[in-house]
N, C-alpha and C positions, 0 to 999 in steps of 0.2 A: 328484452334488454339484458338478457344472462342475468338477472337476479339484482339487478342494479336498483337503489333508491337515489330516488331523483333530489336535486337538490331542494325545488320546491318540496319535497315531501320531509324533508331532514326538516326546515324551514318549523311545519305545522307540528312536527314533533316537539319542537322548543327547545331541542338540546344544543345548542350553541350558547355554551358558553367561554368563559375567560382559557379553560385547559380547554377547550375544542379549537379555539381559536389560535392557538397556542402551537399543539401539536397536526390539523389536518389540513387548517384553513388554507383554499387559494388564496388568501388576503398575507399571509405571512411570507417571507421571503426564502424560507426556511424550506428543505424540499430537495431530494434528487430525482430528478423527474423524468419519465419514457418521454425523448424525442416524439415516436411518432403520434403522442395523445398528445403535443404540445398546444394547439390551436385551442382546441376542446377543453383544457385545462386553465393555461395561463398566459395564454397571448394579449389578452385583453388589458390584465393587470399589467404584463411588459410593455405593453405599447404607453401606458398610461408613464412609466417610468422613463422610458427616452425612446425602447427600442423600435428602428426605422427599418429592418428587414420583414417580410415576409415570410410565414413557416415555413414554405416549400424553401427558400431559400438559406434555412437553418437545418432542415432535414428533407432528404428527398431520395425515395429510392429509385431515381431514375437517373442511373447510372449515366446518361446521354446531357444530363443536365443538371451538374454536379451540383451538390449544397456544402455549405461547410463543413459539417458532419464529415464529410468525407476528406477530409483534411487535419482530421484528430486520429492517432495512432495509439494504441494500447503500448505500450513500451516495453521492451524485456522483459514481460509478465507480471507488472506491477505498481509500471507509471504509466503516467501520458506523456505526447508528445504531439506537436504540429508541424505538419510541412509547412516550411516559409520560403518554399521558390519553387521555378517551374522545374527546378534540377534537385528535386528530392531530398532538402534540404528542413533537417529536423531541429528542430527548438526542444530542449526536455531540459527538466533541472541536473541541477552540477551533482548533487545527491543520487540522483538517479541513471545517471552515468558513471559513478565513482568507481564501483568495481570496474569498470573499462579502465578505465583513466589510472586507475589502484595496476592494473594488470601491466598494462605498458611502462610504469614505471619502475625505476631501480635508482642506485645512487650514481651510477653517470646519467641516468635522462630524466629527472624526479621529476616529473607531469602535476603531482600533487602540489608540490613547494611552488614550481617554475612557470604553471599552464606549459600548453600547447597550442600550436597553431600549424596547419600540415600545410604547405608553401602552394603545394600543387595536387591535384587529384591523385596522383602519382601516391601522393604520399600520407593518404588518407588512410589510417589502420584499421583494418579487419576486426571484429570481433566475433570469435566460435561461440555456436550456443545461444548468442544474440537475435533478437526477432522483435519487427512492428507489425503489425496487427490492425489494419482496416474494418472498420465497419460498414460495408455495402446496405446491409438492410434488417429492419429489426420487423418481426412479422407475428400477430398474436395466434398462437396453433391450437389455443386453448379445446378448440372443437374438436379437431383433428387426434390429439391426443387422448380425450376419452372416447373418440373412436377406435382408436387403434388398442388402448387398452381392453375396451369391452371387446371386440373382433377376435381378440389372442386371449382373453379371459383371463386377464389379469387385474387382478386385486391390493396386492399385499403392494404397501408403498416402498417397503425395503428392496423391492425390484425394481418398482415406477418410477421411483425416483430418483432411481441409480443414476450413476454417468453412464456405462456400458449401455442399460435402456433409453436411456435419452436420448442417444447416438444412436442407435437402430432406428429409434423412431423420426430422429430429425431428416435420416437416408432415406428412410421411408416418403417422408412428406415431399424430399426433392427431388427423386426421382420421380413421384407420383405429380409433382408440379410443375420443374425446372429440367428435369431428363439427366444428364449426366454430368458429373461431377468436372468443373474444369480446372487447373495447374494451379495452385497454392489456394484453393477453395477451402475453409475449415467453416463445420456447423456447429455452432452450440447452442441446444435445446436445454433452456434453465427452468426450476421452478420459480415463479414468484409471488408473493403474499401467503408466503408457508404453503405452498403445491397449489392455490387455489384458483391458476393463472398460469399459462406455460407461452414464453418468448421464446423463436429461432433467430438467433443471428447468427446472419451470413457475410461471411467475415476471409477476408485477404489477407496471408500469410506472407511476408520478405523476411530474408532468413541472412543477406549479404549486409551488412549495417557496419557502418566504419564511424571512426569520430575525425572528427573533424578539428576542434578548436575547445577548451575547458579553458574556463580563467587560472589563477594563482588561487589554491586553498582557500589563501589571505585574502580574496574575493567569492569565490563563493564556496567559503565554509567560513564566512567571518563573522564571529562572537560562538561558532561551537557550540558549543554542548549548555555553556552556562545562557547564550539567547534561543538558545533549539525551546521551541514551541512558546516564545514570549514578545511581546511587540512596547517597544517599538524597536524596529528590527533594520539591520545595516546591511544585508547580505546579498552578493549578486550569487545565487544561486538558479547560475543557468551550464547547460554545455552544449553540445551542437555536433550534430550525425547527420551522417547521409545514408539514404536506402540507393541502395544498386540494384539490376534486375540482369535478368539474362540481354545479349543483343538485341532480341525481338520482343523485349517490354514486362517479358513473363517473368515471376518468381522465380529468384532461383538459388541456391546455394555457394557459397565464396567461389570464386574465381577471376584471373586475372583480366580475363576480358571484359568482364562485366560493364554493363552502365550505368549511371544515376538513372533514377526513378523520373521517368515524365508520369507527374502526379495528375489526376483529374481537376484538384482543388488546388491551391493554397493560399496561406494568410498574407494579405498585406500587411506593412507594418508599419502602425503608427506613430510619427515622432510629433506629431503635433498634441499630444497628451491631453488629460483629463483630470477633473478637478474636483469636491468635493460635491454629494449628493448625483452625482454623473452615475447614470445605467451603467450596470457591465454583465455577464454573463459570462457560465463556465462551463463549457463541453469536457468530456473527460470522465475516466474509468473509477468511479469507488469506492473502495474495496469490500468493504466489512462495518454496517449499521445494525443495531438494533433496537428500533425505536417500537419494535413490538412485544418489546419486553413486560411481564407481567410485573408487579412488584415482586415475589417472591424472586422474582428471576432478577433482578438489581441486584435486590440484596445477598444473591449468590454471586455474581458477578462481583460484587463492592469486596466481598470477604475469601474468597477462595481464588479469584484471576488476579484480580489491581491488587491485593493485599500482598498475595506471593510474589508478583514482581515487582512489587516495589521493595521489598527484603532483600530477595537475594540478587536485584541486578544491582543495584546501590553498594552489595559488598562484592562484586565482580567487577564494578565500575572501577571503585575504589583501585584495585590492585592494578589492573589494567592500567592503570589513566600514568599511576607512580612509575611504570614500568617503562611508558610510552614517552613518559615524558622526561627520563635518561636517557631514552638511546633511542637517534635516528631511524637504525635498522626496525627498532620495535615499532618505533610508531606510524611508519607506510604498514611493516604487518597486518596490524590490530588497527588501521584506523576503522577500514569498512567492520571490522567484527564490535569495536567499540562504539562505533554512530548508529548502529545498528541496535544494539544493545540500549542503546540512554535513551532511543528514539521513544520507543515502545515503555521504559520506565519513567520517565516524565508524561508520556498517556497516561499510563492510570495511575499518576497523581493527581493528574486534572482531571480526569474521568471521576476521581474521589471524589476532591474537591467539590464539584458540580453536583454529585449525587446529594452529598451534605445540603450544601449552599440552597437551594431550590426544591430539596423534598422532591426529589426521585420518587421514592418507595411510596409516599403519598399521594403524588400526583398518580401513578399508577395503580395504584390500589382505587382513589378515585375513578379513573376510566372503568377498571374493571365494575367498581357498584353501579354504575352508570350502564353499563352492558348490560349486569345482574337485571338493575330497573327496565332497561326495555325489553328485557328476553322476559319477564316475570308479565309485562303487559303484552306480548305479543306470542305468548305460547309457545316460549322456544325454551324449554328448560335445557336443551340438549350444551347452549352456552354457558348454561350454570352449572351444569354437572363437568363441564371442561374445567371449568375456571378452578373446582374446588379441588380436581382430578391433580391439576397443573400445581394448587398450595403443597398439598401432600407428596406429590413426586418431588419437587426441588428440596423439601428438607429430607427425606431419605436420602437422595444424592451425592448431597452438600458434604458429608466426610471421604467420600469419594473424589468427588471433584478437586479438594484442597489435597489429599493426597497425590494423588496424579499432578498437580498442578507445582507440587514440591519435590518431588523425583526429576520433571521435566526442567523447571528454573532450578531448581540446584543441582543436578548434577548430568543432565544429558543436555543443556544448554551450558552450561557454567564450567562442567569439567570435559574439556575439552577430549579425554585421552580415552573418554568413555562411546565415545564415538568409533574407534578403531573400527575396519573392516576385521570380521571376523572372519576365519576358514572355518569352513563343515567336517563334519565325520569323512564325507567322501571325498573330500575337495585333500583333505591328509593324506589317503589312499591313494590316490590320483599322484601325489605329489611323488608317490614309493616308486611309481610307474612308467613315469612320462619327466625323461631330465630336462624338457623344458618348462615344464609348467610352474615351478618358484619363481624363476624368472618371468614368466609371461604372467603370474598371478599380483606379484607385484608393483611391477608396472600399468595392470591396470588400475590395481585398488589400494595398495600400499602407498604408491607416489601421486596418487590423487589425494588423499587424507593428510600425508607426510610431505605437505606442498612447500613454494616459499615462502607463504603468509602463515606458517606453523611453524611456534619456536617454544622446543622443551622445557625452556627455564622461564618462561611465561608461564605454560599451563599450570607448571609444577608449584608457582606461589601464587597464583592464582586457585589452585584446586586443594590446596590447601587452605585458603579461606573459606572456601565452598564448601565444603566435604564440613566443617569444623562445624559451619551454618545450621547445613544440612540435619547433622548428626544432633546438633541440639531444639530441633525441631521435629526430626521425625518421630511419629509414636506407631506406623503401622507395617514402614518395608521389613524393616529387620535388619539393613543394609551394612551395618556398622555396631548392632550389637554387642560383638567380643570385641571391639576396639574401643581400647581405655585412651592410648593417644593417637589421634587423629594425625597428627603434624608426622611425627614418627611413622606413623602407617605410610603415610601419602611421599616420603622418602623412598621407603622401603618400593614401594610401588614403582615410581620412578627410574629404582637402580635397579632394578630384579627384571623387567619386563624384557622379554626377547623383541618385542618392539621399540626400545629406546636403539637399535642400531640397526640398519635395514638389513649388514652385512651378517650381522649375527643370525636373523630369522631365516636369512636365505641359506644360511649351510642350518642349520638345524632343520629346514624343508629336506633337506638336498641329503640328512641324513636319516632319513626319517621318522622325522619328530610325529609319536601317535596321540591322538584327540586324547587320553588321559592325560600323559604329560602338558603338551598345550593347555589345558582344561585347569591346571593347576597354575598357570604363569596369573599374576597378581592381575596384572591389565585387563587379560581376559576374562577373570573373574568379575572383575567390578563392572566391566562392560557387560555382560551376562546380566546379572546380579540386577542394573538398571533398567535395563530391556524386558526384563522378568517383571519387576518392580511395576512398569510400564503399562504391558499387559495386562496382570492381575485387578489392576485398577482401572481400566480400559473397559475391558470387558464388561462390567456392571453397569459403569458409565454407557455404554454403545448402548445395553439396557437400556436404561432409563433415557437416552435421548431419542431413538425411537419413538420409545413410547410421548414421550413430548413431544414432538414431531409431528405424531398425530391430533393429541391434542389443541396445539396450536394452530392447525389447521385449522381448527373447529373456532377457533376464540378470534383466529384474524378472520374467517367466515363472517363470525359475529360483527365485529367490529366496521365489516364492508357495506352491511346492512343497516347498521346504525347508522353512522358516518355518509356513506354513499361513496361508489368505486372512486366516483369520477373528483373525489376530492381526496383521494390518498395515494400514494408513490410509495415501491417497494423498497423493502430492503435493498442495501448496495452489494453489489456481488462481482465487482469488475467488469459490468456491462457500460455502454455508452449512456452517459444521463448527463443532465443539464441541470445549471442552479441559474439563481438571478438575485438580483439587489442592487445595493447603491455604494459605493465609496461613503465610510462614515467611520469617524471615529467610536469611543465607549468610554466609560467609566468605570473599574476594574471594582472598585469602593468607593468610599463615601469623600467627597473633594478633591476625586483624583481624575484628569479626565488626558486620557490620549488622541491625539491627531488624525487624521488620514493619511498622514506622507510622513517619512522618515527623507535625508538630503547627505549629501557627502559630507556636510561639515559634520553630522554625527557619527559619520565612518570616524575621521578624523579628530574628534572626541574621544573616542573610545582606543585611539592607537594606544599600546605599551610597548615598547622595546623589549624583543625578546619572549614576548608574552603569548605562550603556544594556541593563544584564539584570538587575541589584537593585535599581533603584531602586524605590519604595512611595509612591502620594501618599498625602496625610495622610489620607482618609476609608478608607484602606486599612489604615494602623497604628493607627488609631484603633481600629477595629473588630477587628482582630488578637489586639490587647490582651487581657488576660483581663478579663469585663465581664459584667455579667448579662442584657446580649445575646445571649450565646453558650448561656442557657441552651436545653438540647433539641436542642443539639448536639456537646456534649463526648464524650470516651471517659471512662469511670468513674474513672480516677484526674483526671480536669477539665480534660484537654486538648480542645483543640480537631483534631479530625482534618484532615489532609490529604490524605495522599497511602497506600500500602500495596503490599506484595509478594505475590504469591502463585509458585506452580511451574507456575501453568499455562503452557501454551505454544504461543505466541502470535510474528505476524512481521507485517509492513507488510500491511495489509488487514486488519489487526483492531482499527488507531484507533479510536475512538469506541464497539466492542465493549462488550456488558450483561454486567457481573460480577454474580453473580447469587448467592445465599447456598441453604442446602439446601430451604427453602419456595418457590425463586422469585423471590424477591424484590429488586428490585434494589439493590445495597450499593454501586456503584461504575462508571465508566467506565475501560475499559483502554485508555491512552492512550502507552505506551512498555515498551520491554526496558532490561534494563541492559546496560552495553557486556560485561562479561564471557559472556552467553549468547546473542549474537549469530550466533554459530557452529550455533548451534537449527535454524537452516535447513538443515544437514548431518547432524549427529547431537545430540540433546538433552541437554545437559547439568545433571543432578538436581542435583547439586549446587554449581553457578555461576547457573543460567539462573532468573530470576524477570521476572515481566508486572509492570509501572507501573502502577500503576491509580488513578485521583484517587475519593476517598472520597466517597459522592453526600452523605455530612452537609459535607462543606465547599462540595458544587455549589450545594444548597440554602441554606444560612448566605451565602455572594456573592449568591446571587437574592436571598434576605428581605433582609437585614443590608447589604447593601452596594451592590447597582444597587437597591434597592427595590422591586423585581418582585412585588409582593404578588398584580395578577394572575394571573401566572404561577404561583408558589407554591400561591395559593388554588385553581389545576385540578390537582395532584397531587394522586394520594390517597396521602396520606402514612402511615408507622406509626410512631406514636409507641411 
C-alpha cells in the first residue's frame, strides 16, 4: 500500500485528537481534495450531507461518458470557470474577466461603467493571450517516476523536480501509454505532498475565447474594495465567455470562421435555489495553500510576506485610489492594477489576523511535538532531525526573506517605471547598425510597457510615496543611500529619463546612444539598481529554499505516516480539486452572528449617489425593487437572492469556481472568502472560514432583467 497507514492503525495509535480533527480529518468539511481518490476519501461523509451523484459521475476519465469534471475550465491561468450550454458557453467571475472587459474599453464604449452584452455571435470579442484549460484526466505516476528517475540516474531534486524534467518525463509516460500527442493536448506532471507523490494531468488547451456579456461595475464590482473579502456581501460578481474551436471541433487559435465549442459536459442551471444547511460542492482550480507549514514557517510568513504587504500596498493604495478617484481616465487605467493590488493586501491582514486569533505557531508547533513523539516511538529519528534542520534554517533566512520581500512590494511592484524594458550592451550596437531596429525594438518592448493603462503622473506620486517608504525601511540594498530628498530625486528622475518620451529614445537610438551613456540615464539606473537588489537576495534565498525543500519532504513523509495518506489532501497548486459543506452562516465575535444570504434590498441599502463603490444607475434600482419582474427568481420568503455562504474551502484559483447543489446542478459562482477565514491556507477554520458565492438566480435576473441578454438566457437550460 506505498507506505500508507491504515486508518484502523492511526485509530490504535490514539492520536486523534481536537488539532487532528481539526487539521486532517475526513469528518471536517475543510479540504481541497484529488477528484480521482474522491469515493475512497469522502463520499460517504457527502452523501450523508445531501449529495445524490455518484463518483464516476463527478469524475470520470472516460472521455465517452463525460462527468462534470469535465465541464470546469481553468481560466486565463488563474480562475475557474464552467461551461453552461451545449454552445461553449462559460460562466467565470466579473473579476476574472476584468482585464478583458478593462481591454475592450475606452470613454466612448466603457464596458466597466455601462456592461456589455454582444447582440449576436457576430459580435462576440476576441481575447489574444486568452485560454481555458480542460481537465480530461488526473493519473497517479508516482511509480513511473522513480522509475524513470532511477533508469536516468537521477538524484538531485533541483533537476527532479524541475518543470523542464517533469515535462520529459510526463512525454515519456504518454508516449509509453497513450502514443502520440494530439492537437491542444498539454501534460502537467506536478509534485504533491512536498515531491512525495507525482500527478499527470492531461489537460485540453482553447486558445479562441471571446466575451460575451459582463454586468455594470455597479453590479459586479459592488461595494469594492471597502467589501473585497468581507460578508455580508452584495456583489453580482459574474461575466460570461464563449470557447470557439476550429470548424472540425479541434483547438485552435483566433479566427473568423471559428465555431462555439460543442462541449462534452455542461452545467444545468438551477433557478429553483437552495437554502440554509443544503449540500453544495466546489470543483475548481486553487492556487496557493500552505497548510504544511511548520511553525517556524508561519511565523516567517506572519513577519516577512503579510507584514511587508501590508505596508507598502496600503501606501500605494492610498495614492492610487486619490488619483482614480479625480479622474475618469485614471481610473479604467488603474482599476485592474488597483483590485489587484488591495486583493492580495486585505489577505494578509486576514491571513494575520487568523494566525493571531487561533495560535497558528502553536497549533503548529504542536503537530510537530506530536510527529517528534511518534517518530521517537517508532525509530524514525530521521523526522526529528528534519524538524530541528527546518527551526534553524527559517531563522537564518528570515533577514533575507524581509529584504527581498521589501525591494519587491516597494519598488518593483509599487514603482512602476522600475519595470522599464531595458536594452543590452548589444542590443545598442545592433541599434549603430541596422536603421531599423529602434523602431522595431520599440514597438515590441517599449509600447508593451508604455501601454494605455500607463500614466506618468500616476507613477510619478505614486513612486514617490513608495520610494520615501522604501527608503526609510531599507537597512541592506543601498538603493538610496546618497539621497537625502527622496521627493526631489523621484522629479529629477521623472524629468531626466530618455524614457519619459518614446520620440526622444528613438532618435537617441537612431544616434547612437552607447551603453555608458544609457547606463547613466536615472530610470535605468534605478531599474538596474532593483533587479540587482532582487538578485542578491534571491540567490541565498534559492539557498535555503532548496534546502527546505528537502527537508520538507521528510517532515510531510512524517506526517503521511502518522496521519495516514488516505486522510490528507495536498497542497493547492492550480490543479483540479473539490471541496464540500453546507450553506451556514458564522459569528465573526462574541454576539454578532451573520446569515446565509445576502438580497437586493441590501444592494439597495448600501446605494450612495455618486459614491465610487455604491453607487447604482437607475436601470439598476429600478429593477432591484421588489416587482413582478423578479418573478422565478426570489427565495420563498420573496426576496430576491444575491450573494450566500457556504464552509467550503476555497483560496485564490477558485474565482469563478461551479457551486454546485446535491443533483449537480449549478446554484452559484464562488467568487470570494470572508476576511476572517483567510488563514484557510494554513489550517482551516470551521467555524470563521466560509466561500462567497454570487447566487446563479441573481446571474440569471442581470442577464434577463437588466443587460437584456435574452439570447444568452434563452441557451441555458435552466430549472425551474
Amino acid at each position: 500500500m506505498n507506505g500508507k497507514t491504515t486508518r484502523k492503525s492511526i485509530l490504535t495509535l490514539g492520536f486523534i485528537t481536537t488539532f487532528f480533527l481539526s487539521s486532517f480529518s475526513l469528518y471536517a468539511d475543510g479540504g481541497m481534495w484529488m477528484l480521482p481518490l474522491l469515493k475512497e476519501q469522502n463520499y460517504e461523509r457527502m452523501q450523508s450531507l445531501g449529495l445524490k451523484l455518484s463518483p464516476e459521475e463527478i469524475y470520470s476519465p472516460d472521455l465517452s461518458n463525460p462527468s462534470l469534471s469535465q465541464a470546469v475550465v481553468l481560466f486565463d491561468g488563474g480562475c475557474t470557470g464552467e461551461v453552461v450550454s451545449d454552445r461553449g458557453l462559460v460562466f467565470t467571475n466579473h473579476h476574472c474577466g476584468y482585464d478583458a472587459i478593462q481591454n475592450h474599453s475606452s470613454l466612448e464604449h466603457n464596458y466597466l461603467r455601462d456592461g456589455f452584452v454582444a447582440p449576436t455571435l457576430a459580435d462576440e470579442l476576441p481575447n489574444p493571450g486568452m485560454d481555458v484549460i480542460f481537465t480530461e484526466e488526473v493519473i497517479d505516476v508516482t511509480d513511473f517516476v522513480a522509475r524513470y528517475t532511477r533508469a536516468h540516474g537521477d538524484t538531485d531534486p533541483m533537476k527532479t523536480l524541475s518543470k523542464d524534467y517533469l515535462s520529459a518525463v510526463a512525454k515519456a509516460w504518454y508516449t509509453e501509454e497513450r502514443g502520440e500527442e494530439t492537437k491542444g493536448l498539454r501534460l502537467d506532471l506536478l509534485p504533491f505532498f512536498e515531491g512525495n507523490k507525482f500527478y499527470l494531468f492531461i489537460r485540453r488547451v482553447y486558445e479562441d475565447i471571446r466575451l460575451v456579456a459582463a454586468p455594470q461595475s455597479a453590479i459586479g464590482k459592488f461595494g469594492a474594495d471597502t467589501d473585497n473579502w468581507t460578508w455580508p456581501r452584495h456583489s453580482g460578481d459574474f461575466s460570461v465567455f464563449r470557447i470557439y474551436t476550429a470548424p472540425d471541433g479541434s483547438p485552435a487559435k483566433y479566427a473568423k470562421d471559428n465555431v462555439p465549442l460543442k462541449p462534452k459536459k455542461y452545467f444545468k442551471v438551477d433557478l429553483r435555489g437552495i437554502k440554509k444547511n443544503d449540500f453544495v460542492m466546489i470543483m475548481g482550480h486553487p492556487g496557493t495553500t500552505r497548510h504544511f507549514y511548520t511553525a517556524p514557517e508561519v511565523e516567517l510568513f506572519r513577519d516577512t510576506d503579510n507584514a511587508v504587504i501590508i505596508e507598502m500596498r496600503e501606501i500605494r493604495e492610498r495614492e492610487m485610489l486619490a488619483l482614480m478617484k479625480a479622474d475618469e481616465k485614471v481610473n479604467i487605467q488603474y482599476a485592474a492594477k488597483y483590485a489587484s493590488s488591495e486583493n492580495a493586501h486585505k489577505r494578509s491582514v486576514g491571513s494575520n489576523w487568523a494566525i493571531a486569533k487561533k495560535d497558528f505557531v502553536g497549533q503548529k508547533q504542536a503537530e510537530m511535538n506530536r510527529l517528534k513523539e511518534w517518530a521517537l516511538k517508532n525509530g524514525k529519528s530521521e523526522y526529528i532531525a528534519a524538524m530541528d534542520k527546518i527551526t534553524a534554517l527559517v531563522e537564518e533566512m528570515a533577514p533575507y526573506k524581509y529584504a527581498y520581500n521589501l525591494v519587491n512590494e516597494g519598488l518593483k511592484r509599487g514603482v512602476e517605471i522600475t519595470g522599464i524594458p531595458l536594452l543590452t550592451k548589444e542590443e545598442l550596437l545592433k541599434a549603430q547598425t541596422d536603421p531599423t531596429f529602434p523602431e522595431k525594438w520599440l514597438s515590441e518592448k517599449y509600447d508593451r510597457f508604455f501601454n494605455k493603462d500607463y500614466n506618468a503622473a500616476v507613477d510619478l506620486k505614486v513612486s514617490k510615496a513608495m520610494i520615501r517608504a522604501f527608503k526609510e525601511r531599507d537597512k541592506s540594498s543601498g538603493i538610496f543611500d546618497l539621497i537625502t530628498d527622496t521627493d526631489r530625486y523621484t522629479e529629477i528622475l521623472f524629468a531626466r529619463t530618455l524614457y519619459r518620451d518614446r520620440a526622444l529614445l528613438k532618435s537617441a537610438l537612431q544616434k547612437g546612444l552607447t551603453y555608458e551613456a544609457y547606463t547613466q540615464d536615472p530610470a535605468v539606473q534605478l531599474a538596474l539598481s532593483v533587479r540587482t537588489a532582487l538578485e542578491e537576495t534571491k540567490k541565498p534565498l534559492d539557498h535555503y529554499t532548496s534546502i527546505l525543500r528537502d527537508l520538507k519532504q521528510i517532515y510531510v513523509k512524517g506526517l503521511m505516516n502518522l496521519y495516514g495518506e488516505e486522510t490528507m489532501w495536498p497542497d493547492a497548486n492550480l490543479t483540479l480539486r473539490y471541496t464540500f459543506g453546507q450553506v451556514k452562516g458564522y459569528s465573526p465575535r462574541d454576539d454578532v452572528y451573520y446569515g446565509s444570504f445576502t438580497s437586493a434590498a441590501g444592494v439597495l441599502e448600501k446605494y450612495i449617489p455618486g459614491n465610487y463603490e455604491y453607487d447604482l444607475p437607475e436601470i439598476v434600482r429600478e429593477k432591484l425593487a421588489p416587482g413582478p419582474w423578479q418573478k422565478g427568481y426570489t427565495m420563498p420568503d420573496g426576496r430576491l437572492p444575491v450573494d450566500f455562504i457556504a464552509t467550503t474551502h476555497t483560496t485564490g484559483g477558485n474565482s469563478g469556481s461551479p457551486v454546485i447543489n446535491g443533483e449537480g446542478h449549478l446554484v452559484g459562482l464562488n467568487f470570494d472568502r470572508n476576511w476572517e477565514g483567510v488563514g484557510g491556507d494554513i489550517i482551516y477554520l470551521p467555524d470563521y472560514q466560509r466561500s462567497i458565492i454570487c447566487d446563479v438566480r441573481y446571474v440569471v435576473f442581470v442577464l434577463d432583467q437588466i443587460l437584456g441578454a435574452d439570447r444568452i438566457v434563452s441557451e441555458l437550460d435552466l430549472l425551474r
